[in-house]
N, C-alpha and C positions, 0 to 999 in steps of 0.2 A: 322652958317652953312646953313639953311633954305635960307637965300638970298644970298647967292653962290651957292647953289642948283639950286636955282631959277634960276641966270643969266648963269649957265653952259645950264640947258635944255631949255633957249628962245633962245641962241647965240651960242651952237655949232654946228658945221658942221656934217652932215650922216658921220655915220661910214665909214673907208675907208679900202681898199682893204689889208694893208699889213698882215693883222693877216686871211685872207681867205676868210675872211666873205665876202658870194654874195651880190648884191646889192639887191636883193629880196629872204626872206625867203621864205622856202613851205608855202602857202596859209590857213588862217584858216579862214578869213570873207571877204569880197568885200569892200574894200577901196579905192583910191587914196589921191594923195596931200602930202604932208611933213606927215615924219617919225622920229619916236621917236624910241630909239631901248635900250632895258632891258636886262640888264643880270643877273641871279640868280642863284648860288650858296649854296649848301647845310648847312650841319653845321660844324661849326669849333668848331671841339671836342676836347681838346689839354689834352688827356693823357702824363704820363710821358717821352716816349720817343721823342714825337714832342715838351716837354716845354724843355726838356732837349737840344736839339739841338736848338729852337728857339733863349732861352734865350743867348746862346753863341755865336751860329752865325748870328742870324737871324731869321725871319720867312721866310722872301722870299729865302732861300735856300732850302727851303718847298714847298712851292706853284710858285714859278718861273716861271713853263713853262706856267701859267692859266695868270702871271701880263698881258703881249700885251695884249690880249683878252678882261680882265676884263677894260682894257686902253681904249678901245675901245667904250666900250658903253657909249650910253652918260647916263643913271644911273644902278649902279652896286649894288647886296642888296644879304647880307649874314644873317646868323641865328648864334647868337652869343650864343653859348652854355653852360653858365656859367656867374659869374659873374665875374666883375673887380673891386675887393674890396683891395687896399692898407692895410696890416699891419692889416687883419682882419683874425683873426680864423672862422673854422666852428662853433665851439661853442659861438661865439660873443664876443671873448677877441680879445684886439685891441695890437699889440705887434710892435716892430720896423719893418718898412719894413726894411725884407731882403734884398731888389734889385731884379734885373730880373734872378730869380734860383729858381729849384725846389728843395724848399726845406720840401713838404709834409705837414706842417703845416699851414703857410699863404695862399705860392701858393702849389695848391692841385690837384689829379686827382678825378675822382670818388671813392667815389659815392658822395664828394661835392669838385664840381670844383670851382678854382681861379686862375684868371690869372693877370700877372703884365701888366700895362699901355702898356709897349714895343709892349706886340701882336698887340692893338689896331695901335701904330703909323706903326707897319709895315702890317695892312688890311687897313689901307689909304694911303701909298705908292704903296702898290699893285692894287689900284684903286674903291677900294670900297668905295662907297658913303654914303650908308644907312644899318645900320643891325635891326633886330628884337634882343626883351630880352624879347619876351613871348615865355617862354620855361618851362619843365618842371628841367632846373637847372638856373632858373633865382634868386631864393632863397635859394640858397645854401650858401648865407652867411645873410640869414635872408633880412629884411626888411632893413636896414643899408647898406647890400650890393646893393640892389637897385639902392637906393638915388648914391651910391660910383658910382658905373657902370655907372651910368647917367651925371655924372660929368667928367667921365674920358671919355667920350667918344664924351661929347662940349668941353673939353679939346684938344682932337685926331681930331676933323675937321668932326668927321663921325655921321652924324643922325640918330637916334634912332628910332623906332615905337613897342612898347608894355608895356614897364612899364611905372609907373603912379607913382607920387608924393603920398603919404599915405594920404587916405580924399575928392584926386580929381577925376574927372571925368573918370571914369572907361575906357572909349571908348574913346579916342583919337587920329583920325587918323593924320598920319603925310603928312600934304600936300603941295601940288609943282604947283609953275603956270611955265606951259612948252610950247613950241610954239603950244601946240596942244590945251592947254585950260590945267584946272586945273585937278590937277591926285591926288589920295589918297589914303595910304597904311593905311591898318588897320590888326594891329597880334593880335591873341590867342594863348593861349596853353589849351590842354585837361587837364593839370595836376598840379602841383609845389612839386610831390613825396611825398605828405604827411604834408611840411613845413606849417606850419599858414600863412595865408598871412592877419594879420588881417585891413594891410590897403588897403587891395583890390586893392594892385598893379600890379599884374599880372591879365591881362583882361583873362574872361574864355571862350575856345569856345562852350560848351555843357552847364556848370552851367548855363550861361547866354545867349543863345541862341535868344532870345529876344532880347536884348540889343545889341549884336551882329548883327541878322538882322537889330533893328531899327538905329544902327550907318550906315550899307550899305545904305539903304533908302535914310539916309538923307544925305549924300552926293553927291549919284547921283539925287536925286529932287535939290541940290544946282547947277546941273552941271557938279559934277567933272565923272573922271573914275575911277572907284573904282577897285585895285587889293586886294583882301584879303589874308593873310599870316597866315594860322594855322599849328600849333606845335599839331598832332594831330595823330591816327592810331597803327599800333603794333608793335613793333623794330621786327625787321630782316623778316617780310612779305613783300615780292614782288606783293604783291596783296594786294588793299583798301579795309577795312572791311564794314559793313552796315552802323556805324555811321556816318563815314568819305559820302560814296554816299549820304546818305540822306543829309549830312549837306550840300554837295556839291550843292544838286537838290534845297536848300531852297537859298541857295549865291545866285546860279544862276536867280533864282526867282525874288532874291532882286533887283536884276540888274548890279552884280559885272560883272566885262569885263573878270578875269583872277582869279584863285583860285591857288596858290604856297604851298605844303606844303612839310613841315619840320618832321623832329622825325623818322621816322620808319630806319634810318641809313641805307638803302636800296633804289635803286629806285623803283619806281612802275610805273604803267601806264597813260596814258594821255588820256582823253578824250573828247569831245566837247558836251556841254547841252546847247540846244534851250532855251533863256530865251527872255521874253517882249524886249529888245534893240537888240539881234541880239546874235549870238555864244559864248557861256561863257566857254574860254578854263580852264579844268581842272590838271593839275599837283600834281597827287596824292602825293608825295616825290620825292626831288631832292636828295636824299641820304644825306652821307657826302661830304663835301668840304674835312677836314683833321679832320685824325681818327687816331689811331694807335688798327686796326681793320683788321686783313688781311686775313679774309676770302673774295674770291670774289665779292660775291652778295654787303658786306659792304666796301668793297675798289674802287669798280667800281661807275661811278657817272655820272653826265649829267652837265654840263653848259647852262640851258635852256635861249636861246636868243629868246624874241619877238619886233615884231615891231608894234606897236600903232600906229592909222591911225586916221583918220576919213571918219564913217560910215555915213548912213541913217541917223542910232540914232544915233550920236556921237562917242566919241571913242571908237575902238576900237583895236583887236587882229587882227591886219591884215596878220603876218604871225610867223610862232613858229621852231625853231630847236635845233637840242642840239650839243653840241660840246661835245667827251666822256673823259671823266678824269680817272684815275687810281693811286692809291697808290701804291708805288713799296717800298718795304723792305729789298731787299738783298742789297743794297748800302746807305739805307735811312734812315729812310722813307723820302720819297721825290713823290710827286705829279709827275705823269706824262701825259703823252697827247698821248694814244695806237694808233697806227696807223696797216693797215694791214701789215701782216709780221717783227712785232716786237717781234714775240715768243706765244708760247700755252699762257698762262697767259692776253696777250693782247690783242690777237684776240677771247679766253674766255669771255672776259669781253666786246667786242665790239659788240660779237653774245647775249650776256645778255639784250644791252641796245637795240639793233638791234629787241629781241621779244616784249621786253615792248613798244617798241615807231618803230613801223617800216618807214622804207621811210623820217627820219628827221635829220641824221647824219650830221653833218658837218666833215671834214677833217683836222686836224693840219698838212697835209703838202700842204696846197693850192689846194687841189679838195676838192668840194662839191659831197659829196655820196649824195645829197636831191634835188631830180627835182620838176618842180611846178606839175610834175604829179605822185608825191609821194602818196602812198594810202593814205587816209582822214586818221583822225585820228577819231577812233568810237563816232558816235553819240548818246545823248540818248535825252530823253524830261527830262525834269523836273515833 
């Protein structure tokens, strides 16, 4: 998967116009030259009612209207929220796979999720490339589920960044040589709910803060651009708490290009921190991807698209927007793409993402709401 990775981001072509996307985002740092362009995606939380419809019909009669889009980029990276453990209980007995059904025992919803292989091959149809499994339900079928998760998903075509073989190297980021030079993801999670992880497979973002920074370091002293991916902050807060800023103000320090984070099932705000190499865009939470969650703050969500340039310092964030997503439940749950004058509920949810992130909207029916003289998005120092 790593070297198909590789030859998709030296040999594909800039995104192209049919799914809306402008040929330049709103501006976050001063670049030119060949563009790399990312799209990221919340978490994919698959409660009972999205496994119950997945397993039968599908995933992508789920998430459908988000596939063009995610198509589009040339690398696509979700937060896998659970594990992928065949014919495993939460309590660690190993029983016949069911198949692809919810049947509450193998595959599970909260409070310990499992999900069958099928999701995975249908988030690599839909065009995901890369997901994170540092989360706080990455051990939800123990350490066993891990290892499972990690095999089913070099099985699915789709690369991993956050869990760890039990023993090995804590900090492993997963990395890409792309036409821009070498790029490197590295996930946390603040938690694992309590489970033992006694082979320190789940990397920590606070435990291990140190190791955490000194993994950023050593990447960008090797070159690469470093995006960091923490599972991190308070479910259902629309605002970033102090750990989350300071951990942000310390990324940025280290010299990460882009901070994604995951967990709070909510989005939250975006901001830009002056770091040593140039502007370190921050992404408190990209919400959920798919929830079966239908209060609006956790139904409403962002498709955050950057494009990776090259700076002064090397790569960078050259420009950032979101595209808005929404879960709809009276016919679904099924993912949708709000546009203005699609009903109270859509235009709710587009004035939501509209306060946390103003001036970066993209449009699902071919306008750009995001001009290059969109307001900044708030600066701080580090």
């Amino acid at each position: 998967m790593r070297l198909v990775l590789a030859l998709i981001l030296l040999l594909a072509a800039p995104a192209g116009a049919q799914t809306c996307l402008p040929e330049d985002l709103p501006p976050v740092a001063a670049c030119t030259g060949a563009r790399l362009r990312l799209a990221f995606v919340g978490d994919v939380l698959v409660h009972e009612a999205l496994a119950v419809r997945g397993y039968a019909r599908g995933f992508g009669t789920i998430w459908g209207a988000a596939e063009p889009w995610l198509r589009r980029a040339d690398l696509a990276i979700a937060n896998l929220e659970g594990p992928v453990a065949p014919g495993l209980t939460a309590g660690g007995r190993h029983l016949p796979d069911p198949g692809p059904v919810f049947d509450g025992r193998v595959y599970s919803e909260y409070p310990r999720f499992n999900y069958h292989p099928s999701l995975l091959a249908d988030l690599a149809r839909a065009g995901i490339d890369v997901v994170t499994t540092a989360n706080n339900h990455a051990q939800d079928r123990g350490g066993a589920g891990v290892g499972a998760t990690q095999a089913a998903l070099e099985a699915a075509g789709i690369a991993a960044v956050g869990g760890v073989v039990p023993g090995g190297p804590r900090w492993q980021p997963f990395r890409l040589r792309t036409r821009l030079g070498p790029l490197s993801l590295i996930a946390c999670s603040f938690s694992t709910n309590g489970i033992a992880d006694p082979g320190r497979q789940i990397p920590r973002c606070y435990d291990d803060r140190a190791g955490l920074l000194a993994a950023v370091r050593a990447e960008v002293g090797a070159g690469a651009g470093v995006i960091v991916l923490p599972h991190w902050g308070q479910e259902y807060q629309t605002r970033p708490d102090g750990a989350q800023r300071a951990l942000a103000r310390d990324l940025a320090a280290a010299g990460a290009l882009a901070v994604i984070g995951t967990h709070p099932h909510v989005p939250q705000p975006w901001e830009v921190l002056d770091s040593p190499l140039g502007p370190t865009l921050i992404v408190y939470s990209t919400g959920n991807f798919i929830a079966a969650q239908p209060p609006l703050e956790r139904a409403t969500a962002p498709m955050v698209w950057l494009d990776l340039c090259r700076g002064a310092s090397g790569m960078r964030v050259g420009g950032a927007a979101y595209l808005p997503m929404q879960m709809s439940f009276e016919r679904g749950p099924v993912l949708t793409l709000p546009r203005p004058g699609d009903g109270a509920r859509a235009e709710a949810g587009l004035a939501l993402l509209a306060r946390l992130v103003p001036g970066r909207a993209l449009s699902a029916d071919c306008r750009s709401l995001a001009r290059p003289s969109a307001p900044p998005i708030p600066q701080d120092r580090p």
